[in-house]
C-alpha positions, -999 to 999 in steps of 0.1 A, spaced: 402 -254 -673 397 -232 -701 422 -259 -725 399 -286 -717 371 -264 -733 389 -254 -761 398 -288 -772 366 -306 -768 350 -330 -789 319 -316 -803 289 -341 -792 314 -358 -765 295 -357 -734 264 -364 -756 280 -396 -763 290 -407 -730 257 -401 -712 239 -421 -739 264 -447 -730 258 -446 -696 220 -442 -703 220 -475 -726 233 -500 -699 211 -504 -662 222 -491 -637 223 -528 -619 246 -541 -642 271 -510 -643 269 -516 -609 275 -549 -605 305 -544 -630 322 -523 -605 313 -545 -572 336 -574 -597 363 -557 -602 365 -540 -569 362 -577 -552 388 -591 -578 414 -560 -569 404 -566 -527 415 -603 -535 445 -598 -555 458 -576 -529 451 -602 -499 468 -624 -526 501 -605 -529 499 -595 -488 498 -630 -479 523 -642 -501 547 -614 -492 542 -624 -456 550 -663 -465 585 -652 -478 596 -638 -442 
C-alpha cells in the first residue's frame, strides 16, 4: 500500500470527513436505504421479466 501513500492528496481525507460530517447521518442513510430499494426492485424487474419470456 505504500503507492497509495505516495500519491495522496494532501488534505484528502480532511475533505471527505468534513463531507461526511456536513450531511446527518439520517439523511446519508436514508440515501442509501433508496437506492438499495431501487437496485432490489430493478432486479425483481429484470427476474420477472426474464421469467415471462420462457
Amino acid at each position: 500500500m505504500e503507492i497509495l501513500e505516495t500519491y495522496q492528496v494532501g488534505g484528502w481525507l480532511d475533505f471527505v470527513l468534513s463531507l461526511f460530517s456536513a450531511v446527518p447521518a439520517g439523511f446519508l442513510l436514508g440515501c442509501f436505504l433508496g437506492l438499495l430499494s431501487f437496485g432490489v426492485f430493478g432486479l425483481f424487474g429484470l427476474v420477472r421479466c426474464l421469467m415471462a419470456r420462457s
